[in-house]
Phi, psi and omega in degrees: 000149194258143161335149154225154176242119199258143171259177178195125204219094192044215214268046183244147143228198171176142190228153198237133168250093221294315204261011183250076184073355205047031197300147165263167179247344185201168168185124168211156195247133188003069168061019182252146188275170182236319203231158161286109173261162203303128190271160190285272222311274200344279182340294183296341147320287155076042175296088189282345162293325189270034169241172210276335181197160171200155182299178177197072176235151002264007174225197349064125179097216171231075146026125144261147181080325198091014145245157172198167183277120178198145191038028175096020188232133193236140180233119175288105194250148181273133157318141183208038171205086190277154034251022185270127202258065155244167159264131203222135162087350223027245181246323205295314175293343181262350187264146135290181205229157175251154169259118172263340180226145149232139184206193182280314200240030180189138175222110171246161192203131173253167197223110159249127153252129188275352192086157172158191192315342181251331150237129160304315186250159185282118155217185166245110185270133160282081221214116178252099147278137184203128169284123181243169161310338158217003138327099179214115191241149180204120181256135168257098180254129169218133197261154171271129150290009174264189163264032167201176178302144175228141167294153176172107171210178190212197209144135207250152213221030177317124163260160202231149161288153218257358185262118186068010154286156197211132176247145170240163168165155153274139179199129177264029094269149173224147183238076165329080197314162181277211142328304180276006186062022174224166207308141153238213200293144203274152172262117177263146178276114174289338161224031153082359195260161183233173250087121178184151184292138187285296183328347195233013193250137157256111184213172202201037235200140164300133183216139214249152173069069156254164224249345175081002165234158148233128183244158170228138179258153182216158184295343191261342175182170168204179213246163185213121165232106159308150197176134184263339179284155203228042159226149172235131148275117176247142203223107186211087183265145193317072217133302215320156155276005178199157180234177177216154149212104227242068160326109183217179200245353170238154106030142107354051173125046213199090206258095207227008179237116138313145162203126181280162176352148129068030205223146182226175186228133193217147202222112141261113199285126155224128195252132165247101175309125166215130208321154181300307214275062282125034207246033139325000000 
């Protein structure tokens, strides 16, 4: 079984898992789940898909091929989503994380990476979880550690349960995937709104410009999900008992946020718990 770390805050909990990704595995507000939490067979798995959130450093998404072009450099990456011969998600959900702070309601956890076959370059990572009584925010920081510019952003991989959910946000384009799972031509939204019942929607799809707020309403409750990055992924696969919304700071397959020497890119979840009549 992977360690887990529990926080607690009034009638909130929420739990970490440091060396499974640095993932979180549960979060419920009196006891209501908020987030899908990680069933013990994931865990003993030791599954980062099957948990309640997991980090999204030093990219997001998808790579294609597993490859890319940078500074004049052509770079080979391991595949890490078979039987799709791209690279997904980056490293930080497949690593273990060290604890550097433990407390009741805040857990941080780091990540050094030195480069190698699953990334080329060097960075250092942060990830601050911290809990309030209706609260649950998780911050993502990663410094570059090389001498010259590097791609390097980050972005969060939350799952939400899918039953009687109905998501909302502004956004001015969605990018449909091709054939291949990756962005093809963008769509403008003509009046920015996205609303819809998860259940009747099936998608897999990027959406650029969103406004940094979201929400999901359940007949029983509902979400607030704030973010400073000014991409989405949304993911509602057909059937499924969960969905994703996916603060991220790019594109798919679109490595577009630079950070020079020593310089970091931080990306912040912040989930709100909010009364059922509360659905704006």
């Amino acid at each position: 079984m992977v360690e887990q770390l529990t926080l607690i805050a009034g009638a909130a909990r929420a739990a970490v898992a440091p060396a499974l990704g640095g993932a979180l595995t549960l979060w419920t507000v009196d006891g209501v789940p908020m987030l899908r939490a990680a069933s013990a067979e994931a865990i003993a798995a030791r599954d980062p898909l099957g948990m309640a959130s997991f980090p999204l450093v030093p990219f997001s998404n998808r790579i294609a091929d597993a490859r890319f072009d940078w500074a004049g450099e052509h770079h080979a990456i391991a595949p890490n989503f078979a039987p799709e011969p791209h690279a997904i998600h980056g490293i930080g959900w497949t690593s273990a994380w060290e604890v550097s702070e433990a407390r009741d309601d805040r857990v941080v956890l780091t990540l050094d990476h030195a480069g190698d076959a699953r990334w080329p370059f060097a960075f250092a990572a942060e990830q601050i979880v911290a809990l309030t009584p209706d609260t649950l925010t998780v911050t993502l920081t990663a410094r570059n550690l090389e001498a010259f510019d590097a791609p390097l952003a980050c972005g969060h991989h939350p799952y939400f349960p899918a039953a009687g959910a109905r998501l909302r946000f502004a956004a001015e384009r969605r990018w449909p995937p091709d054939a291949r799972m990756l962005p093809g031509d963008p769509v403008e939204i003509a009046d920015r709104q996205v609303d819809f019942a998860v259940a009747e929607r099936a998608l897999d799809c990027a959406f650029s410009r969103w406004d940094g707020v979201a929400t999901i309403a359940w007949p029983e409750r509902a979400l607030r999900i704030e973010s400073e990055v000014d991409h989405a992924v949304v993911y509602t696969p057909g059937g499924a008992p969960h969905f994703c919304f996916e603060p991220v700071a790019h594109l798919p397959n679109a490595l577009s946020v630079t950070v020079a020497p020593g310089a970091s890119h931080r990306a912040t979840m912040r989930l709100i718990a909010q009364p059922v009549s509360v659905r704006a």
